[in-house]
SESE-641634 format. One line per 10 residues: their letters; for each residue x, y, z of C-alpha. Coordinates in steps of 0.05 Angstrom, whole numbers. Layout:
<sites>
a = X:Y:Z; ... .
</sites>
This chain:
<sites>
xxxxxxxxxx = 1403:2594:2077; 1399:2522:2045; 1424:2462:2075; 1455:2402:2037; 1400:2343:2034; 1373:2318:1973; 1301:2310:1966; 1277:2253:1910; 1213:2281:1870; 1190:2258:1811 .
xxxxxxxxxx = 1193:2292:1748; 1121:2317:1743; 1113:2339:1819; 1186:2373:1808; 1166:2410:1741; 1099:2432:1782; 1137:2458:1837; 1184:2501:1790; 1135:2522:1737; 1062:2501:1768 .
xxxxxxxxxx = 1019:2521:1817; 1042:2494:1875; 1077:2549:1881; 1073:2624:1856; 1118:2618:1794; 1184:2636:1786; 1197:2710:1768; 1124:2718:1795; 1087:2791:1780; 1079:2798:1863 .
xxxxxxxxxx = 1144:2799:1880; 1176:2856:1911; 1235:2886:1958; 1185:2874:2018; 1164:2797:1993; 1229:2777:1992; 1232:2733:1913; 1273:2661:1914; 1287:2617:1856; 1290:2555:1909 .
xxxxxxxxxx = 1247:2492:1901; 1204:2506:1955; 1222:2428:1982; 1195:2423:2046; 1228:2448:2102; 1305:2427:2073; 1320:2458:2004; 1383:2434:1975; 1436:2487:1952; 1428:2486:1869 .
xxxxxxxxxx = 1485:2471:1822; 1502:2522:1772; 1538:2493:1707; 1585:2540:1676; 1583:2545:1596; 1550:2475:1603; 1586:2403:1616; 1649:2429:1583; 1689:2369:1607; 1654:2324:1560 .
xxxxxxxxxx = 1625:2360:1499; 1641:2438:1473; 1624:2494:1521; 1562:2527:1503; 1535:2475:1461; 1464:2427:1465; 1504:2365:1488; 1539:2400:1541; 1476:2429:1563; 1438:2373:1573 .
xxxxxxxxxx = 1492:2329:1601; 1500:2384:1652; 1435:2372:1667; 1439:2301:1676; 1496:2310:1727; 1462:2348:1773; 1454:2421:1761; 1394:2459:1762; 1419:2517:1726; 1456:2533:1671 .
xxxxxxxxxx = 1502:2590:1650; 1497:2598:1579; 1540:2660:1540; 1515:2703:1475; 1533:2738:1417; 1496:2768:1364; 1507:2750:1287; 1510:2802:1232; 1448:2782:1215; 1416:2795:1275 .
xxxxxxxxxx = 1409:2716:1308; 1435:2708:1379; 1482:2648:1399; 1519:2618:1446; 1593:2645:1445; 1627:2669:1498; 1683:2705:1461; 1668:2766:1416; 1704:2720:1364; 1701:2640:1349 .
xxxxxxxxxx = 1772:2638:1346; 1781:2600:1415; 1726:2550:1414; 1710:2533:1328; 1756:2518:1266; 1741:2596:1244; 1768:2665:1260; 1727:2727:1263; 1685:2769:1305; 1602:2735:1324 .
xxxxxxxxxx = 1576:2808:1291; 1615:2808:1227; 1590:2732:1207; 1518:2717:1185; 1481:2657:1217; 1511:2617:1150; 1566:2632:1168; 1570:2615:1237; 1536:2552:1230; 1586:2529:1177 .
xxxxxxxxxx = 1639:2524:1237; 1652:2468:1279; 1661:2472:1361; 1730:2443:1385; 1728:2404:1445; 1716:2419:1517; 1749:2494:1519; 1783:2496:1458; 1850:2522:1466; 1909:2493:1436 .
xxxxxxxxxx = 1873:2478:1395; 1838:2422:1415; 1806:2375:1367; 1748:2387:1328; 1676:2357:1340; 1617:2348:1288; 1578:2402:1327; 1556:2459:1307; 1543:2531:1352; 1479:2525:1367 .
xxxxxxxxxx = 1413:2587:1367; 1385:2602:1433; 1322:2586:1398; 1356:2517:1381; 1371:2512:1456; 1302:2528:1481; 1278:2467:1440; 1330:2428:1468; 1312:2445:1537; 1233:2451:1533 .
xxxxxxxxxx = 1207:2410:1596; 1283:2404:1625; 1273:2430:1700; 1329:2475:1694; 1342:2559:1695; 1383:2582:1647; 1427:2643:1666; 1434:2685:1605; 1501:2709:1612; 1528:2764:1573 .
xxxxxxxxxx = 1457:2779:1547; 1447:2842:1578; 1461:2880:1515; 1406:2834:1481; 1352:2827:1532; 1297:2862:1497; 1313:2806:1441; 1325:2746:1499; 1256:2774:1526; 1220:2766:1459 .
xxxxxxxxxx = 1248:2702:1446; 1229:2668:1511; 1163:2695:1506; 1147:2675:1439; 1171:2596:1460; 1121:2604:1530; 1194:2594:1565; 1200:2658:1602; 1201:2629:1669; 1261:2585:1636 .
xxxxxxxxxx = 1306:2652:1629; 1352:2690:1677; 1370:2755:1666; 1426:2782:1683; 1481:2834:1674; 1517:2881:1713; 1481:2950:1706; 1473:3001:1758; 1426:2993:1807; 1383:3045:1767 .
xxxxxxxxxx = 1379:3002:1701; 1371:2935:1744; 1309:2968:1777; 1282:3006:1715; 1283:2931:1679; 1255:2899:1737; 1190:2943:1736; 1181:2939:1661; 1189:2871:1660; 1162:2838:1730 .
xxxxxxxxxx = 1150:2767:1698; 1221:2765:1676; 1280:2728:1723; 1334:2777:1746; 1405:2769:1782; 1450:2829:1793; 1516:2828:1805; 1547:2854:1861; 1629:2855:1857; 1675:2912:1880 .
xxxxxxxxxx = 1647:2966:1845; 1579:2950:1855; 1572:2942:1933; 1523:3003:1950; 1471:2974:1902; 1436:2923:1949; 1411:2979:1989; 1382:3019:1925; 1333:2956:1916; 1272:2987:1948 .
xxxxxxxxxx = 1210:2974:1915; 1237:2910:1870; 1276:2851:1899; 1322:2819:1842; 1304:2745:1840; 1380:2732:1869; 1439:2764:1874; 1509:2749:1845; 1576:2767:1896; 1636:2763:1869 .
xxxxxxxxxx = 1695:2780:1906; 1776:2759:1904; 1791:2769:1965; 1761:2755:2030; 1773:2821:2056; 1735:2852:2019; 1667:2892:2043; 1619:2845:1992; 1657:2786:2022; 1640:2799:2092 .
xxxxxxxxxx = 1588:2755:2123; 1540:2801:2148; 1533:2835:2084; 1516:2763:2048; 1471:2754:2104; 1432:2811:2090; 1431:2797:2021; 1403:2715:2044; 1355:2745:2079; 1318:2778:2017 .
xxxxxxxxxx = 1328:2742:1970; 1378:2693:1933; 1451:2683:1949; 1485:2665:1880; 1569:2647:1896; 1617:2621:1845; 1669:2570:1860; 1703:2572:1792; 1772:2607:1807; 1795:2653:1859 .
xxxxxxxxxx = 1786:2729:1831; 1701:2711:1831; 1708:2660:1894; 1767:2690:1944; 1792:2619:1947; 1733:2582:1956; 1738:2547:1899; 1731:2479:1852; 1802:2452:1865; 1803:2473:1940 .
xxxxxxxxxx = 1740:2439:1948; 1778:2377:1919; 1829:2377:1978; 1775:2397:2033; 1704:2422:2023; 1704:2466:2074; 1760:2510:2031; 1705:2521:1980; 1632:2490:1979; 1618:2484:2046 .
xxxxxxxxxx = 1648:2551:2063; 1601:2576:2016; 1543:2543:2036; 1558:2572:2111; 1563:2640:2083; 1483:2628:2064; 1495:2597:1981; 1438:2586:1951; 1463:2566:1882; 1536:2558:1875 .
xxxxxxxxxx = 1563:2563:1804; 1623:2504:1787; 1658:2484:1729; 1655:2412:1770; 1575:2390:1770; 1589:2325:1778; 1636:2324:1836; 1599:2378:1871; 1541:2339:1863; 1569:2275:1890 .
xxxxxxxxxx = 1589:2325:1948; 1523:2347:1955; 1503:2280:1956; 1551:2262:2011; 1598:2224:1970; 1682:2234:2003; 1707:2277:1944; 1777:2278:1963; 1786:2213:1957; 1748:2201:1893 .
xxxxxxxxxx = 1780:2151:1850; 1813:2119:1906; 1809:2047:1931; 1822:2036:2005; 1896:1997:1972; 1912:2056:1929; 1966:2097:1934; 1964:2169:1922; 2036:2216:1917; 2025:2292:1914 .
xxxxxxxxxx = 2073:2329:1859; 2086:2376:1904; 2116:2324:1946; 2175:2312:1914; 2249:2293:1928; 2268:2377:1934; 2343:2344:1923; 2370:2377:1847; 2404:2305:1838; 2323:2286:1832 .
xxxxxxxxxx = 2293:2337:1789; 2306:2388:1735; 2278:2455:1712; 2292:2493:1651; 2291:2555:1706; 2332:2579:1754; 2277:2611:1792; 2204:2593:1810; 2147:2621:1763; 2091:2611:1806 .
xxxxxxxxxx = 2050:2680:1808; 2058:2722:1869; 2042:2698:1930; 2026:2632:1896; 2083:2588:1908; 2065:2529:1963; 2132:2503:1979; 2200:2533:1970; 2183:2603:1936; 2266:2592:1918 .
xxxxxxxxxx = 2262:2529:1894; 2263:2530:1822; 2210:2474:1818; 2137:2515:1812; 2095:2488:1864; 2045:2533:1860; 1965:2554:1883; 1928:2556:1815; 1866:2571:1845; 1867:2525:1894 .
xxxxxxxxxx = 1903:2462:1862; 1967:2448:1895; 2010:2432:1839; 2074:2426:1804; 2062:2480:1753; 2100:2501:1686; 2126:2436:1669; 2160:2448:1603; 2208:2399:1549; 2266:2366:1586 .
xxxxxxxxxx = 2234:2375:1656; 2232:2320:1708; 2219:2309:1780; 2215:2242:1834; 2164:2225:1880; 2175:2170:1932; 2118:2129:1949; 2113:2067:2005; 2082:1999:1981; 2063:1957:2035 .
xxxxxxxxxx = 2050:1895:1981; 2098:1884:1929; 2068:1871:1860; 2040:1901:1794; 2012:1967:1798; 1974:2015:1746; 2003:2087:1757; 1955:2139:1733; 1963:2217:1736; 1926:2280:1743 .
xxxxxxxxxx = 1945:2328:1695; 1927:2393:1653; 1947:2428:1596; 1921:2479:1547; 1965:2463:1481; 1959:2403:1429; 1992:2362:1430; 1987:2354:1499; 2060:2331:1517; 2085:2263:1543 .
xxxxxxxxxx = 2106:2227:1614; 2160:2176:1611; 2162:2139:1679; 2222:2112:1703; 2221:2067:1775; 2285:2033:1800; 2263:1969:1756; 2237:1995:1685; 2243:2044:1640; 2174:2061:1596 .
xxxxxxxxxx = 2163:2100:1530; 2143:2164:1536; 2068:2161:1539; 2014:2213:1512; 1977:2264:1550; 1917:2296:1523; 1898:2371:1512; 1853:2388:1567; 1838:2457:1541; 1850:2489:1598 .
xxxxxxxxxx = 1902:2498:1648; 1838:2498:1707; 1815:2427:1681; 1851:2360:1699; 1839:2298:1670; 1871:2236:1693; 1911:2192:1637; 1927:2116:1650; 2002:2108:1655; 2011:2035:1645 .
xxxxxxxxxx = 2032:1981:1688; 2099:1974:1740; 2124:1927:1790; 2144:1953:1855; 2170:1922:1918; 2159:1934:1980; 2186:1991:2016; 2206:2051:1991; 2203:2056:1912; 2227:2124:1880 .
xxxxxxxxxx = 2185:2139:1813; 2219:2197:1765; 2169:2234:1714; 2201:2264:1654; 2164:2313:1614; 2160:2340:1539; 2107:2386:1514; 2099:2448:1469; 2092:2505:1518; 2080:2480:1600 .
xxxxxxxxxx = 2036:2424:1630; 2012:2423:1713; 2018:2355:1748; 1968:2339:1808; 1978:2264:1838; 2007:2204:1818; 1970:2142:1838; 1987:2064:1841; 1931:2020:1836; 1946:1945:1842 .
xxxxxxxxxx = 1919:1902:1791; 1872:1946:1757; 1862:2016:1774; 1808:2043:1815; 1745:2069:1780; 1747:2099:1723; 1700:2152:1722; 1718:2168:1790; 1794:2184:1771; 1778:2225:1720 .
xxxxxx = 1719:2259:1766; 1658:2226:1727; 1614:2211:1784; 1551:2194:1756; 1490:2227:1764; 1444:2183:1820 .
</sites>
């Protein structure tokens, strides 16, 4: 099981540990169920849990594509999840969908377009729903992104490849990149071990998940190079922590902390309110790479940087939504009931305001046109403050926020699109004057089908960093 230091290498020493020989290399020929295989940097004595980057740095360029890959590396992650498709034409690339409806400007199924085709399309923004705006990219080949990432010190886990892997195989090969490549899928344990023998220089993960729990023992003769658990809930038998031991003690211990039905709650956004809810957790249950949609603040974490206050100044002033005046002279919902998911509402499950769980945000959640709600915050010195808030949204336009305190009134002001309803953003409000004491603030919201509201912060004078509010921690 890892442990959370960072060790600083430099580049060459790094790329010989990974690919050299200062160590057997990765997906070695000699490994086997009794030499237990690891896709660790063998770093001393205190190996640092890796970073997993899913579909790329989708927060700041198009999932899946060559910027978003490489900025993913340059926040922190060692490995990254890439997803593929096959064109008509027989070229494999990066789509996660069977169709490029969600994430281009053009509708069809990957395996009725030729490569034309497909590169005549444009990648929208971050996720793409909505849809979100367009970009001047392009969706990239994987042999595009194996020149991109040629001498990176990264893994990438070829997701939703499995169906391709005699192609993935050839590909990799043919570049001298095979020790680049993770295989992965989630056969039986019959395939995973037929593959493994045929192919003992290639990288493979299996997945383990509800249906799939029996196979660890069925690994006799070949140890997969790590192994992916997946579980919702923590009762179940794959969640349980002296199966993941067992699992630690062969070989590698691959977690993801994207949403609760792969994580059981340990996820991104509980992580964000306390690590031990999520990272940590995972790290104690023996992690060895943990897969995030948040490299950069799980980085900073792993660095030992206080997430939970990230984007805070020791004078700023931070009101949870879910905090709000629960008086119905305060707030309005187009419902009379609450819409948070089973088991998911946080506060009053009869309130008609949707404080809800969405994987593991605590959140006001459904906001739709004509909705409002008030949050009362203390201000120990009166003055001009910048209010900022933490937001998502899948839909474009994004909606608006009109703030109203007991002195002003503003114009409604635009939120963005984030693309998804799992990733906030944090949007500059403008600036109020508050006195001291107790101020009430009331939010008023439009937008085209529901919006989720975090925080509301006051920063005096300007805000507080940046890239911190809108969880841009840059990489060391």
């Amino acid at each position: 099981m890892h442990t959370l230091s960072r060790v600083i290498l430099t580049s060459t020493v790094i790329s010989a540990l990974t690919f050299g020989t200062l160590a057997p290399a990765i997906g070695s020929p000699t490994k086997t169920a009794d030499q237990p295989a690891s896709l660790s940097l063998p770093l001393a004595d205190e190996p640092q849990t890796w970073v997993g980057a899913h579909r790329g740095q989708w927060r700041d360029h198009p999932e899946n594509s060559v910027p978003g890959i490489l900025q993913a590396v340059d926040d922190g992650a060692e490995v990254i999840e890439i997803d593929f498709k096959k064109t008509k034409d027989g070229h494999l690339v990066l789509n996660h969908d069977d169709t490029v409806n969600r994430t281009t400007n053009g509708r069809g199924r990957v395996e009725d377009l030729t490569l034309a085709q497909v590169k005549e399309l444009r990648l929208r923004q971050g996720q793409g729903n909505g849809p979100s705006p367009l970009t001047d990219l392009h969706v990239p080949t994987f042999s595009e992104i194996l020149e991109a990432t040629r001498g990176q010190n990264i893994l990438l886990n070829l997701d939703k490849g499995w169906e391709y892997r005699d192609q993935l195989i050839a590909e990799l090969d043919a570049a001298g990149m095979l020790d680049y490549g993770l295989f992965k899928g989630a056969p039986n344990a019959e395939e995973a071990n037929e593959f493994m023998a045929a192919n003992p220089r290639a990288q493979y993960m299996h997945i383990i998940d509800d249906d799939q729990v029996d196979d660890f023992a069925e690994f006799t003769t070949n140890m997969p190079d790590a192994i992916e658990v997946a579980f919702d809930t923590l009762e179940d038998t794959q969640a349980q922590p002296e199966y993941l031991a067992a699992i630690d003690a062969r070989t590698d211990l691959w977690l993801n902390s994207m949403w609760d039905s792969v994580g059981g709650g340990y996820t991104d956004e509980a992580s964000l309110r306390d690590p031990n809810l999520g990272w940590q957790a995972m790290v104690d249950l023996g992690a060895d790479v943990i897969q995030t949609d948040n490299v950069r603040m799980i980085d900073a974490w792993r660095d030992g940087r206080d997430v939970t206050t990230a984007g805070m100044k020791p004078s700023s002033i931070r009101a949870q939504a879910e905090d709000f005046l629960d008086d119905p002279a305060h707030y309005a919902d187009s419902n009379d009931h609450n819409d948070c998911v089973s088991g998911k509402a946080i506060r009053n499950p009869q309130s008609p305001v949707d404080v809800c769980d969405l994987d593991g945000s605590h959140i006001v959640q459904y906001i739709q046109d004509g909705e409002h709600f008030t949050l009362e915050v203390e201000v120990d010195r009166p003055g001009m403050y910048t209010l900022s808030l933490r937001h998502s949204g899948d839909k474009e336009p994004g909606g608006t926020v009109t703030v109203d305190t007991e002195a002003e009134h503003s114009t409604p002001v635009a939120l963005p699109n984030t693309t998804h309803n799992r990733a906030f953003t944090v949007t500059d409000l403008g600036k109020y004057k508050f006195d001291k004491g107790t101020n009430r603030i009331k939010l008023s919201f439009t937008h085209p089908d529901y919006m989720s509201v975090d925080w509301l912060q006051l920063d005096r004078g300007q805000r507080a960093d940046r890239d911190l509010m809108n969880m841009r921690i840059a990489a060391r």
